[in-house]
N, C-alpha and C positions, 0 to 999 in steps of 0.2 A: 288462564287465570288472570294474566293482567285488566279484561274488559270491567272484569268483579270491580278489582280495586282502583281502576280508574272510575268507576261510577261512583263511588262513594262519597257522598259530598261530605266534607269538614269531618272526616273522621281519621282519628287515629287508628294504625293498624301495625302490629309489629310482624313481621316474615321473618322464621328463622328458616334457613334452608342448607344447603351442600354445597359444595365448590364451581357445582354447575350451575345449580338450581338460582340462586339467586342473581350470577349473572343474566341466564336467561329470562329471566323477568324483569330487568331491568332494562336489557336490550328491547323488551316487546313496550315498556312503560315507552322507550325515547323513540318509540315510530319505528324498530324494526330493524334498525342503525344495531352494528355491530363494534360497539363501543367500548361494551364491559366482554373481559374476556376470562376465562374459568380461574378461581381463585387455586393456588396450588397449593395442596396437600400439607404443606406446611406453614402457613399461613395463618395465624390463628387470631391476629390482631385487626382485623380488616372489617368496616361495617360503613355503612350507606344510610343516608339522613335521605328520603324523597317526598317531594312535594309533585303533586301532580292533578292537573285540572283535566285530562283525560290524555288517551294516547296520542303521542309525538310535542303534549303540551308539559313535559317532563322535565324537575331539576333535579339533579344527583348531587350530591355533598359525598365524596369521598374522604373518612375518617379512621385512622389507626390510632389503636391501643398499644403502648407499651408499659409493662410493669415494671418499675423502679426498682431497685432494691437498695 
């Protein structure tokens, strides 16, 4: 899946995935580097900004959500 969406020039694309799923495509975005590791089951505030010019040419922005009250 990563080849897809490294080829896509200037497009936006939003990936919703699993606790596995989108680390491992993130892994496969930054060259294959075992970087990002499975998000845990309770986890629910966690999401990923990525810019990418093709595989291993990968930036990750790691961002959490927390709700105020």
């Amino acid at each position: 899946m990563a080849p897809e969406f490294a080829s896509e020039s200037r497009q936006k694309i939003m990936v919703v995935g699993h606790q596995n799923t989108i680390p491992y495509l993130l892994n496969q975005l930054n060259g294959g580097g075992f970087d990002f590791d499975n998000i845990p089951n309770y986890d629910f505030g966690k999401f990923f900004v990525v810019a990418t010019k093709g595989i291993g040419q990968t930036e990750v922005i790691e961002l959490r959500y927390y709700k105020t009250s």
